[in-house]
C-alpha positions as CSV (number, residue, x, y, z in Angstrom):
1,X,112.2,113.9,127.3
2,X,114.4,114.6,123.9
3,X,117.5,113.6,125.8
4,X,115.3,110.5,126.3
5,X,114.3,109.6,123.0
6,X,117.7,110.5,121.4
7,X,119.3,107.9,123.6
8,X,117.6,105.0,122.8
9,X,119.3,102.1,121.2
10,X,119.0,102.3,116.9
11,X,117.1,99.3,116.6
12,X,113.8,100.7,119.1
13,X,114.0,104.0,117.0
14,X,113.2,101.8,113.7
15,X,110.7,99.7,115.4
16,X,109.0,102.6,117.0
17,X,109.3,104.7,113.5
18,X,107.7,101.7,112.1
19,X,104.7,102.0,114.4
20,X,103.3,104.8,113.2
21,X,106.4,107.1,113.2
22,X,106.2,107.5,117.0
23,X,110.1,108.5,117.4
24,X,109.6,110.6,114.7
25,X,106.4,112.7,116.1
26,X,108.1,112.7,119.4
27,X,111.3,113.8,117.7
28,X,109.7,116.6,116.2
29,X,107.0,117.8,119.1
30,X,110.3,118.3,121.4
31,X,112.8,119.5,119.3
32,X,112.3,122.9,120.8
33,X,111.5,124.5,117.8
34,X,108.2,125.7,116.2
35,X,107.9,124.3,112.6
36,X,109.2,120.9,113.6
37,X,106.4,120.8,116.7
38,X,103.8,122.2,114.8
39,X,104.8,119.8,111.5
40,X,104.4,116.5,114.7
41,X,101.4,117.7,115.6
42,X,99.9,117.9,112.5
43,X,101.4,114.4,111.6
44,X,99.2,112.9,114.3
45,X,96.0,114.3,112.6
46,X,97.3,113.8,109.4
47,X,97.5,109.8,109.1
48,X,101.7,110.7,108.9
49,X,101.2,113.0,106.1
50,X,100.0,110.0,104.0
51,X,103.0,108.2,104.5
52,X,105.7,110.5,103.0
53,X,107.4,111.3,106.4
54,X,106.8,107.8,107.7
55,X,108.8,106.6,105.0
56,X,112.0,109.7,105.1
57,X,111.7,109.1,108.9
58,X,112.6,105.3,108.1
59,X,115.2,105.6,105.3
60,X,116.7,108.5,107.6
61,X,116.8,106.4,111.3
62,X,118.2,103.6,109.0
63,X,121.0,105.1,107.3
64,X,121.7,108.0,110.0
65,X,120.4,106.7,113.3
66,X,118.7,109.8,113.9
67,X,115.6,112.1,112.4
68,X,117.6,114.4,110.4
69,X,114.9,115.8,107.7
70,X,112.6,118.6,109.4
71,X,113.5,118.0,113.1
């Protein structure tokens, strides 16, 4: 599924890090690695970590094209 979301085109990543940071959850749950998954999975139940992530996720996806901070 990573392959999956990695391959999408640059403008679905911003719209779906927009809504709710879904690329960036995804991103994080699949990376394969255990802080990243456990930091998605507390960003469900978290409301996005009040909005800080949702907001590197955007300025990263935007000026990188990819989740680069804790992925």
């Amino acid at each position: 599924m990573a392959k999956g979301i990695k391959g999408l085109d640059w403008i679905v990543k911003i719209i779906l890090v927009i809504l709710y940071d879904i690329y960036g959850i995804i991103a994080r749950v699949t990376s394969g690695k255990t802080l990243p998954a456990i930091i998605g999975v507390v960003q469900i139940f978290t409301l996005n970590l009040f909005g800080i992530l949702w907001l590197i996720d955007l300025i990263s996806v935007i000026l990188k094209k990819e989740i680069s901070v804790l992925a």
